[in-house]
mmCIF file of the N, C-alpha and C atoms, coordinates in Angstrom:
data_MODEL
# 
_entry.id   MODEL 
# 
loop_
_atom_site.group_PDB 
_atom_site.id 
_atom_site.type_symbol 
_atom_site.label_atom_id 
_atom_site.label_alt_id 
_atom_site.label_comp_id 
_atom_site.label_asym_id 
_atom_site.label_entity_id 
_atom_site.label_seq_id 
_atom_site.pdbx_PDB_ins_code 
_atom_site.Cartn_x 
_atom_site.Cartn_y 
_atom_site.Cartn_z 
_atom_site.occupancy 
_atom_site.B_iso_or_equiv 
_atom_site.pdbx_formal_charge 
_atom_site.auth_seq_id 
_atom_site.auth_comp_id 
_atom_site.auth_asym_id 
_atom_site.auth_atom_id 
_atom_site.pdbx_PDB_model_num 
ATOM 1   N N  . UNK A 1 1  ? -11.053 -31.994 20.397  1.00 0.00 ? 1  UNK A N  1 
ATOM 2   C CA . UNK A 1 1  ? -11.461 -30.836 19.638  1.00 0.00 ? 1  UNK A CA 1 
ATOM 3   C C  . UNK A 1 1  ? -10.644 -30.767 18.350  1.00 0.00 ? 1  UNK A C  1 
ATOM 4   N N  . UNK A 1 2  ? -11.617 -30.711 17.530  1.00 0.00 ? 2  UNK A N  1 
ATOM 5   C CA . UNK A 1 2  ? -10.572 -30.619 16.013  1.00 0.00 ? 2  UNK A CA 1 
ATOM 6   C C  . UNK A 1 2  ? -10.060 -29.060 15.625  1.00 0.00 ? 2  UNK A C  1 
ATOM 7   N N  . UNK A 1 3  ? -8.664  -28.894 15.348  1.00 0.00 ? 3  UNK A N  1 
ATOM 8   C CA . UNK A 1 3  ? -8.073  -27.294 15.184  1.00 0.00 ? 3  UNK A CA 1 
ATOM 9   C C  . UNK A 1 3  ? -8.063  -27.301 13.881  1.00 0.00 ? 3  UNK A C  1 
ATOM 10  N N  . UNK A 1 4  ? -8.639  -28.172 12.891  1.00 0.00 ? 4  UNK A N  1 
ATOM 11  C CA . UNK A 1 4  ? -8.297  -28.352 11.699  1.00 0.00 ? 4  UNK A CA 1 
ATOM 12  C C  . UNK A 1 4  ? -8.971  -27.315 10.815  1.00 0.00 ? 4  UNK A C  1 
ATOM 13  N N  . UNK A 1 5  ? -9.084  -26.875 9.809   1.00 0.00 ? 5  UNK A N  1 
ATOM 14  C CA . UNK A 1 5  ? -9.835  -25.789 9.157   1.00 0.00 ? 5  UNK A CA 1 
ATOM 15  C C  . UNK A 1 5  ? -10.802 -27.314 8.074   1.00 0.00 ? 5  UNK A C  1 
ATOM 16  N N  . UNK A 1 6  ? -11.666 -27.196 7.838   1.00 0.00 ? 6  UNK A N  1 
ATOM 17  C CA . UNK A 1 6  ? -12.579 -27.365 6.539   1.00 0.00 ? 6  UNK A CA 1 
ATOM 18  C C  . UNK A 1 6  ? -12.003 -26.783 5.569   1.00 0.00 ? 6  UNK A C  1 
ATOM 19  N N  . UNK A 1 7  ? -12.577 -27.336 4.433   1.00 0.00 ? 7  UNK A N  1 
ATOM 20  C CA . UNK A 1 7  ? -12.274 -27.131 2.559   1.00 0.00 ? 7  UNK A CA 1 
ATOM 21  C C  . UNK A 1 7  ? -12.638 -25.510 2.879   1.00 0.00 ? 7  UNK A C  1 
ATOM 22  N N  . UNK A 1 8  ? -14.160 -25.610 3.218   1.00 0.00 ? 8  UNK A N  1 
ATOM 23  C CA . UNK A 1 8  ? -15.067 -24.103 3.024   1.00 0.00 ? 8  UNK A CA 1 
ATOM 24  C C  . UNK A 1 8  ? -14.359 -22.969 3.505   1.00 0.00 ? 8  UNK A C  1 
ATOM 25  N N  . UNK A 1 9  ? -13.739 -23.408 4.947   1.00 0.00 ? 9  UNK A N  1 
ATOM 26  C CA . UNK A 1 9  ? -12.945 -22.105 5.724   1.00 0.00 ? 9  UNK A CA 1 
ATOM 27  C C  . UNK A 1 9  ? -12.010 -21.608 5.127   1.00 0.00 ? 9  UNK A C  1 
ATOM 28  N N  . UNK A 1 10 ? -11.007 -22.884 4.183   1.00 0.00 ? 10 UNK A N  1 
ATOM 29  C CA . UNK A 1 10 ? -10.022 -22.102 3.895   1.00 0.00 ? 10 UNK A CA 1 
ATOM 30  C C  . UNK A 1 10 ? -10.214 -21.460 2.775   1.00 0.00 ? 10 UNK A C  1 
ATOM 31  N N  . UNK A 1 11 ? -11.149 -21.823 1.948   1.00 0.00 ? 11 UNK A N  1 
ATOM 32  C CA . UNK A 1 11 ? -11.182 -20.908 0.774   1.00 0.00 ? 11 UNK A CA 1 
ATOM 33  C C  . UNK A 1 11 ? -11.831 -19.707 0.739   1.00 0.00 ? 11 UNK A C  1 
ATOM 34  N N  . UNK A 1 12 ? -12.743 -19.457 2.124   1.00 0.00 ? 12 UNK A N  1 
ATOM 35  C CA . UNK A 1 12 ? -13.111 -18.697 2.623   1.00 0.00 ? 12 UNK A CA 1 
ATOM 36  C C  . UNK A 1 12 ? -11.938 -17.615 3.105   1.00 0.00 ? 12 UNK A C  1 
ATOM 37  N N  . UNK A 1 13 ? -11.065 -17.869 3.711   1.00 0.00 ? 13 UNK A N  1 
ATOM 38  C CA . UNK A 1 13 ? -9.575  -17.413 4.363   1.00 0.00 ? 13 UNK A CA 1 
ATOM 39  C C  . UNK A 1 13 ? -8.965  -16.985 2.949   1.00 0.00 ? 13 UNK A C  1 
ATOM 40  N N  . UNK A 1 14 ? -8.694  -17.843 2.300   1.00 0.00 ? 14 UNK A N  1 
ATOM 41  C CA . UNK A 1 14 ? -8.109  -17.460 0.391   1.00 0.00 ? 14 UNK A CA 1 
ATOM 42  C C  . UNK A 1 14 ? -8.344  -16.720 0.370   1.00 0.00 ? 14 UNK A C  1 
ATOM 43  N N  . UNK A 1 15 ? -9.654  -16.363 -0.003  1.00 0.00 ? 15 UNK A N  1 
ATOM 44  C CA . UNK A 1 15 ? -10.549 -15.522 -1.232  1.00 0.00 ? 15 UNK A CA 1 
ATOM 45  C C  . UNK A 1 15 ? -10.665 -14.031 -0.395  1.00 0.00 ? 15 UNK A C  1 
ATOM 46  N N  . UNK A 1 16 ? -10.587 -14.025 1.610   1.00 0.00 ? 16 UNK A N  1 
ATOM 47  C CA . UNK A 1 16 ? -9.776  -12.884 1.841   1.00 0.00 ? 16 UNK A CA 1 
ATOM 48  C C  . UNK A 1 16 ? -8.722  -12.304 1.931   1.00 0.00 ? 16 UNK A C  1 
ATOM 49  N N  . UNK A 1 17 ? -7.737  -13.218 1.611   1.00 0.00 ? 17 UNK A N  1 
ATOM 50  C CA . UNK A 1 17 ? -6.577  -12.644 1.550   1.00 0.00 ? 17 UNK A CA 1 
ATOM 51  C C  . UNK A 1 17 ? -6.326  -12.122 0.074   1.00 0.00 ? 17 UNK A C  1 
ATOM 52  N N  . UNK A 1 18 ? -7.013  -12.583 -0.936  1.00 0.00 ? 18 UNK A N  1 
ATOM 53  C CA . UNK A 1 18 ? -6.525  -12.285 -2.185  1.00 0.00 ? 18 UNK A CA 1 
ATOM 54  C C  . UNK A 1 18 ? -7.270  -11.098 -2.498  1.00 0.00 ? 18 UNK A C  1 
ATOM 55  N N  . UNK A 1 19 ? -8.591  -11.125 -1.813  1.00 0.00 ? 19 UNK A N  1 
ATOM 56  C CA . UNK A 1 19 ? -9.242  -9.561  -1.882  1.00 0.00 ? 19 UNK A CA 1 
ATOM 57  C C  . UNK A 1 19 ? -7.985  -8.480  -1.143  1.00 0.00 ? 19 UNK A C  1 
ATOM 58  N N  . UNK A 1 20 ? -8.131  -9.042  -0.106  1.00 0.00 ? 20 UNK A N  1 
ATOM 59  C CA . UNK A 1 20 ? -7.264  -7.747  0.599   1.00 0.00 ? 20 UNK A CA 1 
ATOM 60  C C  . UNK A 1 20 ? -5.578  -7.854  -0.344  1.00 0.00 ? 20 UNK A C  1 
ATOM 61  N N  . UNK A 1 21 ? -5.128  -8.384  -0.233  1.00 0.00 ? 21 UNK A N  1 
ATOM 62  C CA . UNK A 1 21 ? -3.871  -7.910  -1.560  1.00 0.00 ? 21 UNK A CA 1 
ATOM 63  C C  . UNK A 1 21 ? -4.382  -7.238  -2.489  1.00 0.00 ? 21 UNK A C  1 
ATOM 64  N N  . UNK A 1 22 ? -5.627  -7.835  -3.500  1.00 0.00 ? 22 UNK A N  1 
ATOM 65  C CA . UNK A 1 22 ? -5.547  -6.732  -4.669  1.00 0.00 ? 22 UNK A CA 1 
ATOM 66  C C  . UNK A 1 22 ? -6.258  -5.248  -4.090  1.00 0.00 ? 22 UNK A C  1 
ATOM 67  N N  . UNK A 1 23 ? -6.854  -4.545  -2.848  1.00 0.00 ? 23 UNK A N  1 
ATOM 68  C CA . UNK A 1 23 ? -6.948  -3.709  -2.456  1.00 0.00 ? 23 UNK A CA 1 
ATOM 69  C C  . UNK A 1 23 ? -5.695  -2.951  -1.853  1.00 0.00 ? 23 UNK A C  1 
ATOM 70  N N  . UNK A 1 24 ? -4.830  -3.876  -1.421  1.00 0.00 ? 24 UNK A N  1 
ATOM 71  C CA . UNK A 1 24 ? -3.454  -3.118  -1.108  1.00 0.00 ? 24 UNK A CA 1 
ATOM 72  C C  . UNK A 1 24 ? -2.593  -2.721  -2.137  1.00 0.00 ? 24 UNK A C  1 
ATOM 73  N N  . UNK A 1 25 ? -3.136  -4.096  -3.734  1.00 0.00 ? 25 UNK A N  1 
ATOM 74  C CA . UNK A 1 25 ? -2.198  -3.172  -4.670  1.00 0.00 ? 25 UNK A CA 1 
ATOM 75  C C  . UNK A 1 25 ? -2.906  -1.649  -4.918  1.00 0.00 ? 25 UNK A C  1 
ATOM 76  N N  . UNK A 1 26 ? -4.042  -1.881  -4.970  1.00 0.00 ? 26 UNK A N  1 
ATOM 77  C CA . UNK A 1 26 ? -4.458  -0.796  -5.680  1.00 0.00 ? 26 UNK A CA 1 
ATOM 78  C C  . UNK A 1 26 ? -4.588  0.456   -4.663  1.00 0.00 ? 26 UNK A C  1 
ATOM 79  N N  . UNK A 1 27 ? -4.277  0.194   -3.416  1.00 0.00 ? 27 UNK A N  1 
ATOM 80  C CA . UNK A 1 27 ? -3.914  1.368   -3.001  1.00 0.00 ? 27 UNK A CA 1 
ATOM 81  C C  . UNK A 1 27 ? -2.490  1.913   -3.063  1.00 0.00 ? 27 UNK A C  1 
ATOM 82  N N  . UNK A 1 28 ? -1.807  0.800   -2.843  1.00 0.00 ? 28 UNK A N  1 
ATOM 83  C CA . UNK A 1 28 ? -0.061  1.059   -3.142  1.00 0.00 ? 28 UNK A CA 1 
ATOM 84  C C  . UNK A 1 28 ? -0.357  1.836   -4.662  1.00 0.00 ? 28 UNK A C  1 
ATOM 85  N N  . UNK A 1 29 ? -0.959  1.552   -5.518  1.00 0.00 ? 29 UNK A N  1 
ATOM 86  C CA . UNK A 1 29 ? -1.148  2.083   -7.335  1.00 0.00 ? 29 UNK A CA 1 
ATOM 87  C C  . UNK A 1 29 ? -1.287  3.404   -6.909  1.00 0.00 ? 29 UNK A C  1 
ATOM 88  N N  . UNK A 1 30 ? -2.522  3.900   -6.301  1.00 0.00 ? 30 UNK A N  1 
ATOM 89  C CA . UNK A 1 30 ? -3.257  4.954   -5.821  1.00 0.00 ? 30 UNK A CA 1 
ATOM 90  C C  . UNK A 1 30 ? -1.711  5.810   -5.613  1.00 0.00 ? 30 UNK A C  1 
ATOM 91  N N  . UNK A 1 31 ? -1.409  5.375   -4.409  1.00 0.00 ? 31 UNK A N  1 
ATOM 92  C CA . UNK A 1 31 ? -0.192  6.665   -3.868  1.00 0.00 ? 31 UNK A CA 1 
ATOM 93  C C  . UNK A 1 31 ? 0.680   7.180   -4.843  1.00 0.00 ? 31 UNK A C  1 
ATOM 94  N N  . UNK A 1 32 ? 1.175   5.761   -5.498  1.00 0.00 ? 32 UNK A N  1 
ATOM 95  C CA . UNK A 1 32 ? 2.099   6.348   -6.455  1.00 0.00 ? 32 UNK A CA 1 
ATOM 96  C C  . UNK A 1 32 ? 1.849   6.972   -7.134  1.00 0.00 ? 32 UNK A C  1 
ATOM 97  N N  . UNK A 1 33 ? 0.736   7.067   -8.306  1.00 0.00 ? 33 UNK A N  1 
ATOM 98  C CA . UNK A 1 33 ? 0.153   7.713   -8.968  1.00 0.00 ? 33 UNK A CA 1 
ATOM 99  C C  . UNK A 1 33 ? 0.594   9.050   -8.560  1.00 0.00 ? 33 UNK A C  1 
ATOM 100 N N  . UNK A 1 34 ? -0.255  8.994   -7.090  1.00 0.00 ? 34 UNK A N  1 
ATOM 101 C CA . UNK A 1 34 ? -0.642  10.719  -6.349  1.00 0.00 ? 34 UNK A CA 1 
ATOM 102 C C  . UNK A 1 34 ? 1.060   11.224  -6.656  1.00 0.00 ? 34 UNK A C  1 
ATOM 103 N N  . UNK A 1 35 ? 2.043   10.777  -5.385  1.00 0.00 ? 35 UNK A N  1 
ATOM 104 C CA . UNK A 1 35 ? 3.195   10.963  -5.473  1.00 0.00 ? 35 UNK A CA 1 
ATOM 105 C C  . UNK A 1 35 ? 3.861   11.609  -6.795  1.00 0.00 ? 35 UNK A C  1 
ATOM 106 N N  . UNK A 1 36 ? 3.989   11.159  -7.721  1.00 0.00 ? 36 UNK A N  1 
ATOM 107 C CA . UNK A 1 36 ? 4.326   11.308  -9.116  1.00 0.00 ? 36 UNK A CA 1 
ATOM 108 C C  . UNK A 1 36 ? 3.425   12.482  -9.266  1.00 0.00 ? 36 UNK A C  1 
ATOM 109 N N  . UNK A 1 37 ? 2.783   12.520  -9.648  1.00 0.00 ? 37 UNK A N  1 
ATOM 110 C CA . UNK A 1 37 ? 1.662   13.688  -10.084 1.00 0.00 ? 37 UNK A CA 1 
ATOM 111 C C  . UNK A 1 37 ? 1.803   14.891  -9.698  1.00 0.00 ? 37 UNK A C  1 
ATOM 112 N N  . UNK A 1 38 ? 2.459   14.646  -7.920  1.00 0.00 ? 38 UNK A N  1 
ATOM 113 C CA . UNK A 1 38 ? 2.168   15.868  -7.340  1.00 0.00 ? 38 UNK A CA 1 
ATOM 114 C C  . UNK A 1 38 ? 3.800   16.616  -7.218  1.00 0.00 ? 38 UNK A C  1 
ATOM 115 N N  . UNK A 1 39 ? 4.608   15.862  -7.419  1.00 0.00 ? 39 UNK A N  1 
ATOM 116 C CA . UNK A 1 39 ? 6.426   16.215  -7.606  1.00 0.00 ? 39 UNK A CA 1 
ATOM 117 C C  . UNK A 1 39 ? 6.836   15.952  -6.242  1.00 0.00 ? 39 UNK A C  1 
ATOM 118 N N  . UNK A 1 40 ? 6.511   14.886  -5.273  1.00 0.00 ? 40 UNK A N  1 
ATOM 119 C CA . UNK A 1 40 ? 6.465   14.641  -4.041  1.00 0.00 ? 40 UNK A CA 1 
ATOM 120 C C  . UNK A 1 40 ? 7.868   13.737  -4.431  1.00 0.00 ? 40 UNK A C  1 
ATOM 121 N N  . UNK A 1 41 ? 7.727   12.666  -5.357  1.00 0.00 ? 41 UNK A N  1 
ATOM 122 C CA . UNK A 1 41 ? 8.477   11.884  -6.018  1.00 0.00 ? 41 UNK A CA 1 
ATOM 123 C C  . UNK A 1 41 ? 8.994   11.466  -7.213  1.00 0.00 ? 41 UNK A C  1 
ATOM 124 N N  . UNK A 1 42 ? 9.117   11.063  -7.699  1.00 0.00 ? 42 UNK A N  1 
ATOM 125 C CA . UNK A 1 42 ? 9.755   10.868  -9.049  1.00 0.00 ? 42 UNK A CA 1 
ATOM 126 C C  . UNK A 1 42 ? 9.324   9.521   -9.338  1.00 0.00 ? 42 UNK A C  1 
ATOM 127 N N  . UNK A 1 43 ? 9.375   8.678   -10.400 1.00 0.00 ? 43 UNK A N  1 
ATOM 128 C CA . UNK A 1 43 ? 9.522   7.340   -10.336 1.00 0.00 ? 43 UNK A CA 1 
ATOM 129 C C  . UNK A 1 43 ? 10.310  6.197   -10.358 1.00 0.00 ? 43 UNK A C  1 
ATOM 130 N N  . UNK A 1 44 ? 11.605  7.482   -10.628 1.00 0.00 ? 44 UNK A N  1 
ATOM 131 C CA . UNK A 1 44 ? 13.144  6.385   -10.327 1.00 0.00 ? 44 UNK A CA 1 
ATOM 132 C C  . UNK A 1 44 ? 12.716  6.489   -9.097  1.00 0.00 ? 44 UNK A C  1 
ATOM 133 N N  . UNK A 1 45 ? 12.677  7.061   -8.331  1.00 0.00 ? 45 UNK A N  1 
ATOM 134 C CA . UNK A 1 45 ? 12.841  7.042   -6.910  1.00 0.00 ? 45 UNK A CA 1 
ATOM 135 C C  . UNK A 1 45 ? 11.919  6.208   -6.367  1.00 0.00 ? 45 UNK A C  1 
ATOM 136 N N  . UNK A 1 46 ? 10.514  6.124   -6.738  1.00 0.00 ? 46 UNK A N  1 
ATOM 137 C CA . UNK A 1 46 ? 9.609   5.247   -6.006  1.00 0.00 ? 46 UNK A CA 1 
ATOM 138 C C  . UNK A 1 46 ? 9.907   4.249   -6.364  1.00 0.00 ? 46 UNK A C  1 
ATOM 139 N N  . UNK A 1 47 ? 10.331  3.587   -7.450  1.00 0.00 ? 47 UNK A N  1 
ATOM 140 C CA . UNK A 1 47 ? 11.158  1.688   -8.348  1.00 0.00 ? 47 UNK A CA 1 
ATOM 141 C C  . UNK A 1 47 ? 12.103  1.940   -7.295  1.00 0.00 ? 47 UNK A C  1 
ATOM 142 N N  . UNK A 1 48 ? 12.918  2.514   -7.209  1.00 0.00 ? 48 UNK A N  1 
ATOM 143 C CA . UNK A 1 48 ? 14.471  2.613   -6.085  1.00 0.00 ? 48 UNK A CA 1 
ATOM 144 C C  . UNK A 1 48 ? 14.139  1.422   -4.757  1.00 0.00 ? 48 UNK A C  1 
ATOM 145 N N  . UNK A 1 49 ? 13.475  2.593   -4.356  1.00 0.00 ? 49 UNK A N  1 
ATOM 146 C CA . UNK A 1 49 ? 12.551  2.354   -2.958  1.00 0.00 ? 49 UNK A CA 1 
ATOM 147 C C  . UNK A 1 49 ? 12.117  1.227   -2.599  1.00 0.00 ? 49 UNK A C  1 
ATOM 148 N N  . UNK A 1 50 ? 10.793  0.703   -4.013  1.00 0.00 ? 50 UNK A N  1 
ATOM 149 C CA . UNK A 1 50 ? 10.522  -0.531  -3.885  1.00 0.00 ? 50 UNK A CA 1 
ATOM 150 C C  . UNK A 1 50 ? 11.183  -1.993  -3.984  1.00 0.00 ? 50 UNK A C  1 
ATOM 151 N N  . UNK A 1 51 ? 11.944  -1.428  -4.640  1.00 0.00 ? 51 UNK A N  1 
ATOM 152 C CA . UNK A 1 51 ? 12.790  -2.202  -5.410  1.00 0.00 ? 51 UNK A CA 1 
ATOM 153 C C  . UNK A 1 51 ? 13.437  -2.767  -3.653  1.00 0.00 ? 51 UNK A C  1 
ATOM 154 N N  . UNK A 1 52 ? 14.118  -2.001  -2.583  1.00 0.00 ? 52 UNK A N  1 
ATOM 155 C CA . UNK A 1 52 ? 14.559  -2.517  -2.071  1.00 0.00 ? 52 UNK A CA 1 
ATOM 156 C C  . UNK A 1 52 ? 13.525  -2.598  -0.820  1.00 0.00 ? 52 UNK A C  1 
ATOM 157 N N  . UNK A 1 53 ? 12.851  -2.143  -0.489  1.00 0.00 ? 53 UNK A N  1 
ATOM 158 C CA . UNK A 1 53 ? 12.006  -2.330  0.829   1.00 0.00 ? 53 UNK A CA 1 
ATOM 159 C C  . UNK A 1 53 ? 10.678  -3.549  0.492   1.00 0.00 ? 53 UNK A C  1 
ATOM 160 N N  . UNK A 1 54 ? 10.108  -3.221  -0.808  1.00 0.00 ? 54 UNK A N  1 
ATOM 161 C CA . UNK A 1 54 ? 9.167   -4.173  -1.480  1.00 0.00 ? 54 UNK A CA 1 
ATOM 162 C C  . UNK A 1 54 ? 7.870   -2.683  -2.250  1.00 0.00 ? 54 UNK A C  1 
ATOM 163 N N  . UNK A 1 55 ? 7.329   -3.560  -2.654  1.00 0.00 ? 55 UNK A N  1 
ATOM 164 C CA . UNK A 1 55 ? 5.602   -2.398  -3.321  1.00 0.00 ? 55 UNK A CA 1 
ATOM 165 C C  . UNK A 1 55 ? 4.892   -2.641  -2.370  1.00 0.00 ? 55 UNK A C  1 
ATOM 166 N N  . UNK A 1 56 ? 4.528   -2.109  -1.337  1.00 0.00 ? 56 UNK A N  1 
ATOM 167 C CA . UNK A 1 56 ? 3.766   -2.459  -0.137  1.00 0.00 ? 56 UNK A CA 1 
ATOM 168 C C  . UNK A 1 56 ? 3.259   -0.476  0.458   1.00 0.00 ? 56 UNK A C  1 
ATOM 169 N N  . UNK A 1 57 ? 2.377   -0.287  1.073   1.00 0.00 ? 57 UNK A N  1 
ATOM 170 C CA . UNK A 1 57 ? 1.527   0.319   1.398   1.00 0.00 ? 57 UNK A CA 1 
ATOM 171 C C  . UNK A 1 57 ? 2.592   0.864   2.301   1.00 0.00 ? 57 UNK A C  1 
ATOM 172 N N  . UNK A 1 58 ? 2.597   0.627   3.468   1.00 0.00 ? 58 UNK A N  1 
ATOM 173 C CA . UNK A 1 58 ? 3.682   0.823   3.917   1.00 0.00 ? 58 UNK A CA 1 
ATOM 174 C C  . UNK A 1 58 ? 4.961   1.369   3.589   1.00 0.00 ? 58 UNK A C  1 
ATOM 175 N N  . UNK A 1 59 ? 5.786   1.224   2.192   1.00 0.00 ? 59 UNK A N  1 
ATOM 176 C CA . UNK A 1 59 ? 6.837   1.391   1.748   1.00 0.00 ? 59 UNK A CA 1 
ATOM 177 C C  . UNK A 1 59 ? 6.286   2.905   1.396   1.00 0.00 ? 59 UNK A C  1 
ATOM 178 N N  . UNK A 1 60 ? 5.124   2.844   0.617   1.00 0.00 ? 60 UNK A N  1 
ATOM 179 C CA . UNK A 1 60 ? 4.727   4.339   -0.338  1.00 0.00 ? 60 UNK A CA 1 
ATOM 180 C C  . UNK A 1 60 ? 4.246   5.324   1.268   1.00 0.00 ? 60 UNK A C  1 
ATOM 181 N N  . UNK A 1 61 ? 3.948   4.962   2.228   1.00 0.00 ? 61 UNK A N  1 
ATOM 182 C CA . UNK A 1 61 ? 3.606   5.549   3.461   1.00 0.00 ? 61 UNK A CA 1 
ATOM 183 C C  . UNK A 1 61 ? 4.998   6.199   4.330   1.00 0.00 ? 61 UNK A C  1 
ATOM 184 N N  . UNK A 1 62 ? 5.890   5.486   3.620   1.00 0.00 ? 62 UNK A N  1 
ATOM 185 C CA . UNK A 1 62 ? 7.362   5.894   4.527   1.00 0.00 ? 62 UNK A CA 1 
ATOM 186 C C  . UNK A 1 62 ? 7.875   7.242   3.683   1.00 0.00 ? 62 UNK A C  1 
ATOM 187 N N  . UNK A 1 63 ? 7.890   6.960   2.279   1.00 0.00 ? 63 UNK A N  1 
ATOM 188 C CA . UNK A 1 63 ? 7.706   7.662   1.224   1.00 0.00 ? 63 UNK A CA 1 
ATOM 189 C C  . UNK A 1 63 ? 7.050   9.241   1.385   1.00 0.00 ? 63 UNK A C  1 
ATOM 190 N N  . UNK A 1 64 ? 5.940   9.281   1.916   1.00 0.00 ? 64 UNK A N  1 
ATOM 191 C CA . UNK A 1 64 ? 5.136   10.454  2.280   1.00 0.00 ? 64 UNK A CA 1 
ATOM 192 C C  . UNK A 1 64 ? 5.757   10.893  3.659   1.00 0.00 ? 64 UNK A C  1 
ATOM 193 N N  . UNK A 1 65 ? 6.445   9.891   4.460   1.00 0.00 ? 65 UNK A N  1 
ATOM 194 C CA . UNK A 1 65 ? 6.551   10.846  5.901   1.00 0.00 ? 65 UNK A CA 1 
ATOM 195 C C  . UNK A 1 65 ? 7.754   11.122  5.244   1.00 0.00 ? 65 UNK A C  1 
ATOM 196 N N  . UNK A 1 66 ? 8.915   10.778  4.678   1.00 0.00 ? 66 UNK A N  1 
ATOM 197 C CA . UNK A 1 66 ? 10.166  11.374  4.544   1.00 0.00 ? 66 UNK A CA 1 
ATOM 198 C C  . UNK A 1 66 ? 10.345  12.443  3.645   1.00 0.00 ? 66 UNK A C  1 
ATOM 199 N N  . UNK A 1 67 ? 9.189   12.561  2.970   1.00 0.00 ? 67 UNK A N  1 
ATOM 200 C CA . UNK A 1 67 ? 8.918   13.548  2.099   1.00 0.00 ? 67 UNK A CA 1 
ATOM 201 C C  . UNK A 1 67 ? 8.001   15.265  2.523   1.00 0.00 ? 67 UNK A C  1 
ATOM 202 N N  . UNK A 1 68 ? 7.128   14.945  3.477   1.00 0.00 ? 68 UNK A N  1 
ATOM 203 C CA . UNK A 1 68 ? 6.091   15.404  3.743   1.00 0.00 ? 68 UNK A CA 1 
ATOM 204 C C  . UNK A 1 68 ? 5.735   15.756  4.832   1.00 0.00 ? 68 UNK A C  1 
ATOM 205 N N  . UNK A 1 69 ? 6.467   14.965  6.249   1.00 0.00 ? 69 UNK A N  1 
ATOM 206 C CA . UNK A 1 69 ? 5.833   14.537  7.090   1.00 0.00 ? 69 UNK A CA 1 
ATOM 207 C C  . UNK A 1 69 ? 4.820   14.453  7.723   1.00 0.00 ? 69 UNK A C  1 
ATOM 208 N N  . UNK A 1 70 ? 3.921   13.887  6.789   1.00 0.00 ? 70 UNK A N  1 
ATOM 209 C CA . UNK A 1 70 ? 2.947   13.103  7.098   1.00 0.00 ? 70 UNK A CA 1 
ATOM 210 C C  . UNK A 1 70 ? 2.589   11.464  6.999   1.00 0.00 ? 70 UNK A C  1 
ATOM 211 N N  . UNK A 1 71 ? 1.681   10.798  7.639   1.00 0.00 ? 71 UNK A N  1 
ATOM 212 C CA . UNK A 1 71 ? 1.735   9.606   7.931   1.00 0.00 ? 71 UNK A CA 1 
ATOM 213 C C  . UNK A 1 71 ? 1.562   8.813   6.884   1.00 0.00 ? 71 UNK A C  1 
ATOM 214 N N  . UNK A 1 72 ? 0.126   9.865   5.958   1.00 0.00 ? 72 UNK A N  1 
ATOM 215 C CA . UNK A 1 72 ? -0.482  8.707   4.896   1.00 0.00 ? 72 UNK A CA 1 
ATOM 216 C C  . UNK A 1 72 ? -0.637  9.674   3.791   1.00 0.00 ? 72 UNK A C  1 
ATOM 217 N N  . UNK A 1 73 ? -1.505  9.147   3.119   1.00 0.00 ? 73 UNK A N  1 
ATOM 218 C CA . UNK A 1 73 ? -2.172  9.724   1.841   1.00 0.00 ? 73 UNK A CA 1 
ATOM 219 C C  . UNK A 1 73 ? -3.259  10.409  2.347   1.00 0.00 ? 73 UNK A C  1 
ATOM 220 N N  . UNK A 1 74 ? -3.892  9.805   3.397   1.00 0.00 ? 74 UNK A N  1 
ATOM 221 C CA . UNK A 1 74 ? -5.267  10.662  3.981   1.00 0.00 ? 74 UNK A CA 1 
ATOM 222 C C  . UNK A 1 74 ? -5.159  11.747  4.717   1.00 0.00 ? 74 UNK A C  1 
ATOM 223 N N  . UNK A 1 75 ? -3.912  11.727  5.971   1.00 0.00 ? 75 UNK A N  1 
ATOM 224 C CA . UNK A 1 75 ? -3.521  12.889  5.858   1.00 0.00 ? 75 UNK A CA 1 
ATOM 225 C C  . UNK A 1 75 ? -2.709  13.606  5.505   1.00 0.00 ? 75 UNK A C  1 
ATOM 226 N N  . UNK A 1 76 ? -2.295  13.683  4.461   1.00 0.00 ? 76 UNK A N  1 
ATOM 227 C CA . UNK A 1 76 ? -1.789  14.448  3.481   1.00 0.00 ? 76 UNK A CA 1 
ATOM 228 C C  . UNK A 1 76 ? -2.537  15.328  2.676   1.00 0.00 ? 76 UNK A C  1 
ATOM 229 N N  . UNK A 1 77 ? -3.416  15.006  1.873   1.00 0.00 ? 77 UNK A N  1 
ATOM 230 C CA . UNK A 1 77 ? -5.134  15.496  1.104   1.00 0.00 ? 77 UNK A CA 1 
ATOM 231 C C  . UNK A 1 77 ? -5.789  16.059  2.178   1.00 0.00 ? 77 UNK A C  1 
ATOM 232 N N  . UNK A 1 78 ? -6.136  15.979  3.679   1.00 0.00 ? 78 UNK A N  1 
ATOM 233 C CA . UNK A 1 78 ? -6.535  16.471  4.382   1.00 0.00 ? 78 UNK A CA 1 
ATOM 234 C C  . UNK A 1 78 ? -6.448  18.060  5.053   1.00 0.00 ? 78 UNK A C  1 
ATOM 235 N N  . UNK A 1 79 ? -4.474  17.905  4.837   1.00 0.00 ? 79 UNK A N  1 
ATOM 236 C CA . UNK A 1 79 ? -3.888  19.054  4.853   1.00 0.00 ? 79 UNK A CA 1 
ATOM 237 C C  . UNK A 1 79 ? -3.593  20.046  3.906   1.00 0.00 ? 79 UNK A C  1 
ATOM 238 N N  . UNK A 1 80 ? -4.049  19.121  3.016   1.00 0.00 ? 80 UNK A N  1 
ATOM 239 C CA . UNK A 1 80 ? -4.068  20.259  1.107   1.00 0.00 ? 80 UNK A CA 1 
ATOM 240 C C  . UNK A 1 80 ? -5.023  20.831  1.437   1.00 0.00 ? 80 UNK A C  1 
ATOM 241 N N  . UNK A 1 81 ? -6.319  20.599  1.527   1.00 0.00 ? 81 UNK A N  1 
ATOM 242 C CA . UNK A 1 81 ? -7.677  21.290  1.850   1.00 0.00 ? 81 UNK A CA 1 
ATOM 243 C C  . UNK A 1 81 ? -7.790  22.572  2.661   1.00 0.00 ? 81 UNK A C  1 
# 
């Protein structure tokens, strides 16, 4: 049995991973934005942050519970309403 991937699969595999990164930047973009906007954070503080944990979805999500406690951005806006 061959475990090998084909040309097609992997660029197939690529072309989702590079979708899903530029959707994670642009949601990581998204929060910060919000964050900033809303005086949740600052932007020394969110560079701080990233700077040492990384720019990751996750990082801006830790961000909102230590701030907020809440989990995400979704529920956060959920609870503004």
């Amino acid at each position: 049995m061959n475990t090998y991937k084909t040309a097609r699969e992997i660029e197939r595999d690529f072309a989702a991973r590079r979708t899903q990164g530029a959707s994670t930047l642009s949601a990581c973009r998204e929060v910060w934005g919000y964050l900033v906007e809303t005086g949740i954070a600052t932007d020394d503080e969110l560079n701080l942050v990233s700077n040492i944990n990384g720019f990751t979805l996750e990082t801006m999500e830790s961000v909102i519970y230590v701030r907020t406690g809440y989990r995400s951005l979704e529920q956060l806006r959920e609870e503004e309403n």
